[in-house]
Each structure stands twice: as C-alpha cells, then as structure tokens.
LUMTOR-762120 format. One record per residue (C-alpha): residue number from 1; x, y negated, z. Coordinates in pm, whole numbers, plus 50000, padded with zeros to 5 digits. Layout:
ATOM    n     px     py     pz
ATOM  NUM      X      Y      Z
...
//
This chain:
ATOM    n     px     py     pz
ATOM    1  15201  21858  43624
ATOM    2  15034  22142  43486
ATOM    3  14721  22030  43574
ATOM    4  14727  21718  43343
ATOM    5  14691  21643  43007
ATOM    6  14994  21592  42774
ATOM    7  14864  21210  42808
ATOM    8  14888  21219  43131
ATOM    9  15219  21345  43175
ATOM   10  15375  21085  42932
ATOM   11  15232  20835  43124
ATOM   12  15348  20945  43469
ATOM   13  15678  20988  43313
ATOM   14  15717  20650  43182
ATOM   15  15607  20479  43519
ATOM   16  15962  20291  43593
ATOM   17  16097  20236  43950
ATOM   18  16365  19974  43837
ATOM   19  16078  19779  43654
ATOM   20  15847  19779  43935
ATOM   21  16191  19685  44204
ATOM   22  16270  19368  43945
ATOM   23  15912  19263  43950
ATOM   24  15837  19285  44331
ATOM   25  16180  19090  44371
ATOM   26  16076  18855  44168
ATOM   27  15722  18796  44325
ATOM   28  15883  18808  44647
ATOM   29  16091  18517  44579
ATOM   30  15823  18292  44529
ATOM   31  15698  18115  44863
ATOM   32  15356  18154  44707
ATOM   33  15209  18053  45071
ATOM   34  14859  17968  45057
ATOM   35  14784  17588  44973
ATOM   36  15136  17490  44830
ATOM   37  15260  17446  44468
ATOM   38  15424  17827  44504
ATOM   39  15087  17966  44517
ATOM   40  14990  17835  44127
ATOM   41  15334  17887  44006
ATOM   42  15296  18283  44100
ATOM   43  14970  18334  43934
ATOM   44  15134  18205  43642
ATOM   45  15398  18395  43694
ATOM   46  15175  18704  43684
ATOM   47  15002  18565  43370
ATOM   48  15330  18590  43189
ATOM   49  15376  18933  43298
ATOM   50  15028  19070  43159
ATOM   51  15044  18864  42821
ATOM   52  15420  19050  42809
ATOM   53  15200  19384  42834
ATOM   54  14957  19333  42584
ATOM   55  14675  19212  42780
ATOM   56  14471  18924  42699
ATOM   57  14520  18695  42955
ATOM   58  14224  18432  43049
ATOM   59  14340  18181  43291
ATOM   60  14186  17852  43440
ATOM   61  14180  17610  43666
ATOM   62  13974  17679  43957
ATOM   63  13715  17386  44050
ATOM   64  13791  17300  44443
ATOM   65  13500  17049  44433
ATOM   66  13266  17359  44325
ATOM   67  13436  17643  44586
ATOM   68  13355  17377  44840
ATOM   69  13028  17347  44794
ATOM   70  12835  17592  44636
ATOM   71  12663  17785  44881
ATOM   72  12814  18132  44783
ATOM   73  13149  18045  44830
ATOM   74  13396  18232  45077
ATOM   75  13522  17908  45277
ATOM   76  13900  17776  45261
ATOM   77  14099  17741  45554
ATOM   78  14352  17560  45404
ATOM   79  14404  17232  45177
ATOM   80  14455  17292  44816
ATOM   81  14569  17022  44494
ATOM   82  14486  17280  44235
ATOM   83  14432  17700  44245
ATOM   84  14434  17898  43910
ATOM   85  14263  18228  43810
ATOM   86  14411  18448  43610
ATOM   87  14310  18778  43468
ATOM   88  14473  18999  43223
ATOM   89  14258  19255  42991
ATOM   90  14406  19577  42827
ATOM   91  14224  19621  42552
ATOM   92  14050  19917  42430
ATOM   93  13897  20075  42146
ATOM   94  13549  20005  42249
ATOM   95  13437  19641  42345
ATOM   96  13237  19633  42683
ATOM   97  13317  19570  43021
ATOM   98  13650  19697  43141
ATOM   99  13569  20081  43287
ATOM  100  13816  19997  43566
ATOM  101  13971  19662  43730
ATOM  102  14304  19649  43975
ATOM  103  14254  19346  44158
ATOM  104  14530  19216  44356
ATOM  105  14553  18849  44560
ATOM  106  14937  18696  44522
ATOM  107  14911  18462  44813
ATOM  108  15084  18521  45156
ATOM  109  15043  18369  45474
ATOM  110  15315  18141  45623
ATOM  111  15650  18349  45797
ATOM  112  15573  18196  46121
ATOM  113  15924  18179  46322
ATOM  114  16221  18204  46114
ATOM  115  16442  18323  46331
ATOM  116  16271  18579  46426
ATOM  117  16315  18739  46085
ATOM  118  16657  18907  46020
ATOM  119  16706  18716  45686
ATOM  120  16560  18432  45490
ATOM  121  16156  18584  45457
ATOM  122  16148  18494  45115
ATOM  123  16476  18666  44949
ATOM  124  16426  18945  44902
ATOM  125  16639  19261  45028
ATOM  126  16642  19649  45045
ATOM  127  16773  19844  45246
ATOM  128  16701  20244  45279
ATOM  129  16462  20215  44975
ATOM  130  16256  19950  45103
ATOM  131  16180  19631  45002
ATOM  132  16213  19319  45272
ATOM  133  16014  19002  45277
ATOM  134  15688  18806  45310
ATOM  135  15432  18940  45092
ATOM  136  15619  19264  45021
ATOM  137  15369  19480  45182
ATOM  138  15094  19192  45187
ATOM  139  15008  19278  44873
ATOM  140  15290  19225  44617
ATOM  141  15361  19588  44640
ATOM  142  15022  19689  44541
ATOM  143  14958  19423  44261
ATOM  144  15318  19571  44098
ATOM  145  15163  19880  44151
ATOM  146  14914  19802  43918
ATOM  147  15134  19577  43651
ATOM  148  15357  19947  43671
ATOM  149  15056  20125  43588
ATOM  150  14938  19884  43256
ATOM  151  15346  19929  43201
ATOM  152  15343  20264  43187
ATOM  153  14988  20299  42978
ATOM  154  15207  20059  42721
ATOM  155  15541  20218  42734
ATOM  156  15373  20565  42648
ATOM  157  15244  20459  42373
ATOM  158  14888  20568  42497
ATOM  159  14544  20369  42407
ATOM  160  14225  20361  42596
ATOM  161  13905  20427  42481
ATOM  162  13787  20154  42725
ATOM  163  13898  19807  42863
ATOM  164  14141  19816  43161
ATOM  165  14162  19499  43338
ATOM  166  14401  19316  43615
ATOM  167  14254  19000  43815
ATOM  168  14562  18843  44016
ATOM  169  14384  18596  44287
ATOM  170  14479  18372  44511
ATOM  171  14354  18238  44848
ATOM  172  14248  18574  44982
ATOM  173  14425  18528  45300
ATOM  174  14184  18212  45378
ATOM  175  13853  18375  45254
ATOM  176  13879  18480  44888
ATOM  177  13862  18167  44666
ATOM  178  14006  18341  44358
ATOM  179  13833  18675  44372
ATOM  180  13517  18486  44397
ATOM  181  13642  18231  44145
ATOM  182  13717  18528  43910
ATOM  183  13326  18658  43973
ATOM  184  13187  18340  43922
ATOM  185  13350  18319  43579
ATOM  186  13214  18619  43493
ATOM  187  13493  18911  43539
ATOM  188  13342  19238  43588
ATOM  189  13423  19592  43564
ATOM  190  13250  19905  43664
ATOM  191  13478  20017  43941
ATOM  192  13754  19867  44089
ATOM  193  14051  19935  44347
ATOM  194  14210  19676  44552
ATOM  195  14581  19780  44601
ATOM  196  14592  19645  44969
ATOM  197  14824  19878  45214
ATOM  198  14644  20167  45323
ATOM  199  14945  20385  45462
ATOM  200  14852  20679  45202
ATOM  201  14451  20623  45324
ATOM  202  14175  20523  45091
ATOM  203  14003  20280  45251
ATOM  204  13618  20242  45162
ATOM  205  13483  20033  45432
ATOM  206  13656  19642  45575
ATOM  207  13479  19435  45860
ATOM  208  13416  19132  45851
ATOM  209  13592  18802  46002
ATOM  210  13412  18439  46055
ATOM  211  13655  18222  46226
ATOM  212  13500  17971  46496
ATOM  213  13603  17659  46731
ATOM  214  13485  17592  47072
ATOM  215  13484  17228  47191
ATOM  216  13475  17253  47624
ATOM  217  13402  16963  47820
ATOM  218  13516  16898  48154
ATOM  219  13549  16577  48393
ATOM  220  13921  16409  48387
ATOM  221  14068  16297  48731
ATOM  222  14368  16198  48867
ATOM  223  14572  16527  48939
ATOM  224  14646  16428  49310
ATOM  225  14243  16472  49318
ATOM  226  14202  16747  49138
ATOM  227  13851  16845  49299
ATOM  228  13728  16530  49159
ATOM  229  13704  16665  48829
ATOM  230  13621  16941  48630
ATOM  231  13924  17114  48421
ATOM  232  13819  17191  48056
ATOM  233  14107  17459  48111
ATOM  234  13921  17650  48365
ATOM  235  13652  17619  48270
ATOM  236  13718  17819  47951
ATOM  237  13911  18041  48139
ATOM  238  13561  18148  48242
ATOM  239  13419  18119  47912
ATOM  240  13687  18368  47773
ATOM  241  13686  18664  48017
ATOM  242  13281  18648  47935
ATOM  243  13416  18658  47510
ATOM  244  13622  18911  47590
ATOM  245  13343  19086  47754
ATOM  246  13128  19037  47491
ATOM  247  13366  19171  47224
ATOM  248  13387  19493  47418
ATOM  249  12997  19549  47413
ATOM  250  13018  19505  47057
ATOM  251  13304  19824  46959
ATOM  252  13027  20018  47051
ATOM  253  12961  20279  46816
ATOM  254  13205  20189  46522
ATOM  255  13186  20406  46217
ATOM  256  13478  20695  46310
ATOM  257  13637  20556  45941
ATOM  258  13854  20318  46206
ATOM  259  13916  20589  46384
ATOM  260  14162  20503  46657
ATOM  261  14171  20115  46588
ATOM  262  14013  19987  46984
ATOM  263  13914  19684  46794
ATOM  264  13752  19760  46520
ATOM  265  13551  19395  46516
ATOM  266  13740  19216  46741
ATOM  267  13736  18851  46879
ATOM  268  14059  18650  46934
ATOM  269  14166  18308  47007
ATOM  270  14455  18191  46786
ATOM  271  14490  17845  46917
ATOM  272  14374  17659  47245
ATOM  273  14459  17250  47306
ATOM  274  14351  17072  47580
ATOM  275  14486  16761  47759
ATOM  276  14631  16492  47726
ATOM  277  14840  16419  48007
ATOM  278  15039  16637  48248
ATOM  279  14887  16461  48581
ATOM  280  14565  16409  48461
ATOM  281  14298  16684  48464
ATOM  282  14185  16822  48096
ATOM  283  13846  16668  48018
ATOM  284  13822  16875  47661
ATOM  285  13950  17183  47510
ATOM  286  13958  17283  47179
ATOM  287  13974  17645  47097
ATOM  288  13978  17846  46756
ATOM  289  13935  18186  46657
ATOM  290  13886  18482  46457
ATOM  291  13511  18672  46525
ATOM  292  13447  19027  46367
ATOM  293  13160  19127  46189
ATOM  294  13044  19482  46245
ATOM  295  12961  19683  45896
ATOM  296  12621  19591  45755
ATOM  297  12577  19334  45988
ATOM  298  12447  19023  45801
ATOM  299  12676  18704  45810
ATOM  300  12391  18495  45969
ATOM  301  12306  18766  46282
ATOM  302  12680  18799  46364
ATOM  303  12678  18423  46414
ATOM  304  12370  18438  46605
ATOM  305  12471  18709  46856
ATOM  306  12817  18500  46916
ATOM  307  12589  18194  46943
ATOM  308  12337  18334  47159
ATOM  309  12642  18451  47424
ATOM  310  12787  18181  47491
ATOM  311  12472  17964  47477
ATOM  312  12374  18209  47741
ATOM  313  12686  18256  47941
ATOM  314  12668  17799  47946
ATOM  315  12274  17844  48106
ATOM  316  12407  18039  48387
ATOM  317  12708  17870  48496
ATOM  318  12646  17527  48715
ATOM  319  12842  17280  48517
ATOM  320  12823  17401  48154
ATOM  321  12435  17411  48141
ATOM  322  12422  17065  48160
ATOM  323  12782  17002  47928
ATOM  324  12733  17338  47715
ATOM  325  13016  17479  47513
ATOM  326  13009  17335  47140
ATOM  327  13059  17597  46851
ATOM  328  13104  17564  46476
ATOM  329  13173  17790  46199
ATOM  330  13478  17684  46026
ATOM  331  13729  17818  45744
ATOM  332  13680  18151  45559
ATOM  333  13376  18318  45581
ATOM  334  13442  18709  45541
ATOM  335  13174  18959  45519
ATOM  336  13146  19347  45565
ATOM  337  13166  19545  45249
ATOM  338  13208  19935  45205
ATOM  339  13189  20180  44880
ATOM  340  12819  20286  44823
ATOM  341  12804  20656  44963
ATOM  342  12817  20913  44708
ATOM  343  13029  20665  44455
ATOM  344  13224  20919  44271
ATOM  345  13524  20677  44283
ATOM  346  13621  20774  44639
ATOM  347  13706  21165  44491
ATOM  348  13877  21009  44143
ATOM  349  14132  20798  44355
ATOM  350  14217  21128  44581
ATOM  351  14239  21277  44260
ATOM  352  14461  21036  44113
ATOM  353  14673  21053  44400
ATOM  354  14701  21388  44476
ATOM  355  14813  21439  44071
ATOM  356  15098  21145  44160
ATOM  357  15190  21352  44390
ATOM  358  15049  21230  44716
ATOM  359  14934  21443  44987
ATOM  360  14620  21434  45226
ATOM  361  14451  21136  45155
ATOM  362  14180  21043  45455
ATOM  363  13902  20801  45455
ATOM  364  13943  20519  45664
ATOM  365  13774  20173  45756
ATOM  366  13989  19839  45827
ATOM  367  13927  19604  46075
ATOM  368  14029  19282  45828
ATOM  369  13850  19104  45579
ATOM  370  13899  19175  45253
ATOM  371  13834  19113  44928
ATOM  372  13666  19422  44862
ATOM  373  13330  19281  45032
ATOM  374  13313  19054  44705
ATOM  375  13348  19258  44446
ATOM  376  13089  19466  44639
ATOM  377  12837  19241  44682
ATOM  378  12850  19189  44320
ATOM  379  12788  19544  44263
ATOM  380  13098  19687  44159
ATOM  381  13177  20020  44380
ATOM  382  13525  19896  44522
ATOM  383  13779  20086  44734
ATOM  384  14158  19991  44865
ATOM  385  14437  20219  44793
ATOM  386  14802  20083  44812
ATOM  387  15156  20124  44933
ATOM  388  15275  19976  45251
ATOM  389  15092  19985  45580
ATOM  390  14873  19692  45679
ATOM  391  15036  19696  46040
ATOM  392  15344  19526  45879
ATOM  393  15183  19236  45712
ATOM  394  15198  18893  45864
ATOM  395  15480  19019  46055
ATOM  396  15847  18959  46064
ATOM  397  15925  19309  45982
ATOM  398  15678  19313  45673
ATOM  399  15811  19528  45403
ATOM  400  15671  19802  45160
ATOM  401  15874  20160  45027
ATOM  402  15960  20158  44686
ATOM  403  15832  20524  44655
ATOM  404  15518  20396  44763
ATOM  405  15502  20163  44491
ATOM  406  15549  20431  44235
ATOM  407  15323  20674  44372
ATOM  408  15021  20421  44375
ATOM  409  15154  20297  43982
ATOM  410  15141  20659  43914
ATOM  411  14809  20710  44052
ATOM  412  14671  20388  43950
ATOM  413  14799  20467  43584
ATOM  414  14588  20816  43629
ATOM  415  14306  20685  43755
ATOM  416  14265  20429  43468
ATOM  417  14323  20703  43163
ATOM  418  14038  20905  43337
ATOM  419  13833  20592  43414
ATOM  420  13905  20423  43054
ATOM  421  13960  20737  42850
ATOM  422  14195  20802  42589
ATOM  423  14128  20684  42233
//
C-alpha cells in the first residue's frame, strides 16, 4: 500500500467481495448458452448493471444477416433469432477514445451431461470460497471482475481524466460475433484486457482454431460380404492416424509462452457418424473437428497445409485417390493474435497485479481462440488477465475463487486509474 497513491488506496479499499459474489450469482443463473433466448437476456442483464454505475450504456441489435456475410466476420457455429451488443462507457473528464477497455463475452457453452455435474450447472453454489457453475470460470468471473473494478472507481468517489469502457459480448465461444459486432460499430480503446482465466498468468499470445468436416466415401455391402465393400469407417481410421501425424509435425517449435501445453495447435475430432445400418458396411462418414492455427500463421495457409495433407495422404492410398476425402471449412473462424512486443501494457498489468497483491505473474501463450485476436487485428494492444484457470472451463467441475475475483477487480481497478488518469 505504500507504494500507491491516496487514490489508489481508496479505490482498492472500496473493491467489495459481497458485491462481486451477488453479481457472479446472478450471471451464473442465467443459462446464457450460446444461441438461446438466455444469451440476450444476460447482455441485458449486464446493460442494467453498467447504466446502475454511471456508464453510458450503447446497446443494439446485432444484424445476423450482416455477421453472415460480410467477409470479415468470425463465423457462427450455432443458430441465432437475435444477439445484442452492449457496451458501457465511464465517462471522463476529457472526451476521446476510452484510454482502456475490459472486454468480457457472457456466453457459455452447453453443460454437456448433467449428471455428471454434482448439482444443477446453472445454480449457483460455493463451497470453500469458490463459486460453482457453468460460466463461473468461463468468463463470468472475469467480466465481474471488471463491473467490481468500475464499482469500486464509483464507490470511491474517484473521476478519470479519461474514458474507461466495458464491452460485454456474446457468441465468443462460436467465433466472436459480438466482439466483432462491437468493432464494427465502432468501439475502440487504446488498450484493452480480456479477463479470460489465466491461473495468475498474463497471457499475451492465443492460437488459433478453424473447425473442419471430412466427408469419406466408401463402398456399402452386405456385412456377411464384407470384402465386397469398402468401409468408410476404416478407411478414416487410416485417414486419422495420418491427422494425427500431421498435427505432431506441426508442435514443432511453439513459442516457449505455452510452455508445457504438448498441443499447443492441436487437431481433434469432436464428432464422427457413419452408417446407416448395423449389417450393412458404412459407405460415408462424416467427421468434424477443431484445427489449430500456429501464431502468425495466416488463416488462408493454415487451411492450405491441412488441405494439402490430406489431399496428399488420398493420392497415395489405392482407393481414396480415385474417391478423395471431401473437406470444408465450417463454423467459427479463429485467428492467431498476440500483444505487439515491446507494448508497455504487458509491464502495467504485472504492475497492477503485483500492487493488488498478486505474486509472480509469468507470460504465457494459450492454445484456444480468443477474442483477443480481434481486438488485435484492429490495432488495439490486447492481453488476458483473469481469475479462474482455463483448464476448468467447459467442464463439469468449472468454477472460479472468489479471491481471484477480487484480486483481478483490484488490479483491473489499478490498471484503469493509471491507464485513464485521475481528474
């Protein structure tokens, strides 16, 4: 504490566990799953909250038929009625673009088997000081990091100098749709953090993630004669051990941000159908997947080199080079995006941190796609710092510490009177 200014210190001090428990609880409660009603209702939710705080709140229906066609746009994996942006401004006492943005998606991905989870996934519990539920850690723990921070700014009784600004998004689990909806509308800021879980990292570099199907044509025959015909089964069998293969040659040389991760732009196959009858042999499989995309790689080469494999792999093998593997390019389109070396953001956040009382903080790179390579691309120096750690998401154990949610409001809330200045 001695370290920061008497601003400072009233702000840190007036960051408010209970607050930030009541509004995580809240957000948890919501089944804001990606594609259903849930998902508008907790943007608005979140709208509320920042018009509550003294933000000017701009929100607006997103326009599907545009994020479906316009040639930028991330890709949507699944089907939506209506999506709403929603961004909340703190003022400051200088117009201009908002010195810092916390940006924060409020979608979650579906539970997957109930009863695998010890309670319902979407009432929330705690237990030992940590919150329980979908979306907890994935990232309603983060974006109430950052509504705790503007809290805090407001309950001190402490203006900026600058704008401070909050963009709650949906549809980043199925390739972005409101981050790039928020761009498109003309949102900016000259920094911004993503509060994703980084398990007390800053993270300054994600992969990328193109997801793919493979369409694998065999010969049906009756069972009883099964070397009459060709199994689509098998046959990818052998298409998949060359994938696999293939994925390997490509962790080669991984920026040491991922550290241990052995994957760091991996390739897996979520779903596989095939057949149509038990005693008849499978004439067509249809596989999907998720396909990494190294850092810096351009969208279009990553396709090609997947492409070119198994376009290869078919001209070798004697019955796929004359019935060769289909592959398309479908749902979200994620591509790599890192903090520009030398951004001075990297050393404010460990800053931050370190004055909310953190320790260590080390670089890392994540494997997933993120947000983050959006607000890049539109050149605003992003990074990820957040509580929880992103091996709980989309899992039945997914939850987030409350202390973790404090320390990154606290942080977050320095970060922004440094960033935004004090009036």
């Amino acid at each position: 504490m001695a370290d920061l200014t008497a601003a400072e210190a009233r702000v840190l001090s007036a960051v408010d566990q209970a607050w930030a428990t009541d509004r995580l609880a809240r957000l948890v409660a919501v089944p804001s799953i990606g594609g259903t009603a849930a998902e508008v209702e907790v943007q608005h939710l979140v709208g509320d909250w920042l018009a509550e705080l003294g933000c000017d709140v701009d929100r607006w229906p997103i326009d599907l038929a545009a994020a479906a066609t316009a040639p930028d746009a991330p890709g949507q994996e699944v089907v939506r009625e209506e999506a709403w942006g929603v961004v909340g401004t703190l003022p400051g006492t200088e117009d201009g673009v908002p010195a810092l943005v916390f940006s924060g998606h409020t979608d979650v991905v579906p539970p997957g088997d109930r009863d695998q989870w010890p309670a319902d996934p979407f009432s929330p519990r705690i237990s030992g000081g940590v919150l329980h539920g979908r979306g907890a850690c994935d990232m309603k723990g983060g974006l109430v990091s950052a509504l705790a921070a503007v809290a805090a700014i407001r309950t001190a009784g402490v203006r900026l100098a600058r704008p401070l600004a909050l963009h709650a998004v949906a549809g980043e689990e199925d390739g972005g749709l409101g981050a790039w909806a928020t761009l498109a509308r003309g949102h900016r800021g000259d920094a911004c953090v993503i509060p994703e879980p980084t398990a007390g990292a800053v993270v300054t570099a994600a992969a990328g993630a193109l997801t793919f199907r493979l369409r694998v044509t065999g010969a049906a025959a009756h069972a009883a004669m099964r070397d009459r015909g060709v199994s689509a089964i098998e046959l990818f069998a052998a298409v998949h051990a060359d994938l696999l293969a293939f994925e390997a040659d490509r962790q080669r040389g991984a920026d040491p941000r991922f550290g241990e991760a052995r994957y760091p732009f991996g390739l897996s196959v979520g779903t596989v159908h095939a057949g149509d009858w038990a005693s008849t042999v499978p004439d067509l499989l249809v596989a999907e997947g998720r396909y990494g995309v190294r850092l810096g790689e351009p969208v279009p080469d990553a396709r090609r080199a997947l492409e070119e494999r198994v376009a290869a792999f078919c001209a070798g093998h004697p019955w796929l080079a004359a019935h060769p593997v289909a592959l398309e390019w479908t749902g979200g389109t994620y591509a790599s995006g890192e903090l520009p070396a030398g951004s001075p953001l990297l050393d404010q956040m460990r800053a931050a941190l370190a004055g909310a009382g953190a320790g260590p903080v080390p670089e890392r790179a994540v494997a997933a796609g993120t947000d983050l390579r959006l607000y890049a691309a539109a050149g605003i120096p992003t990074l990820h710092s957040g509580p929880g750690d992103l091996h709980l998401a989309h899992a039945p154990a997914e939850r987030v510490p409350l202390d973790e949610v404090v320390t990154s409001a606290r942080a977050f809330a320095l970060l922004a009177l440094r960033r935004c200045g004090v009036a």
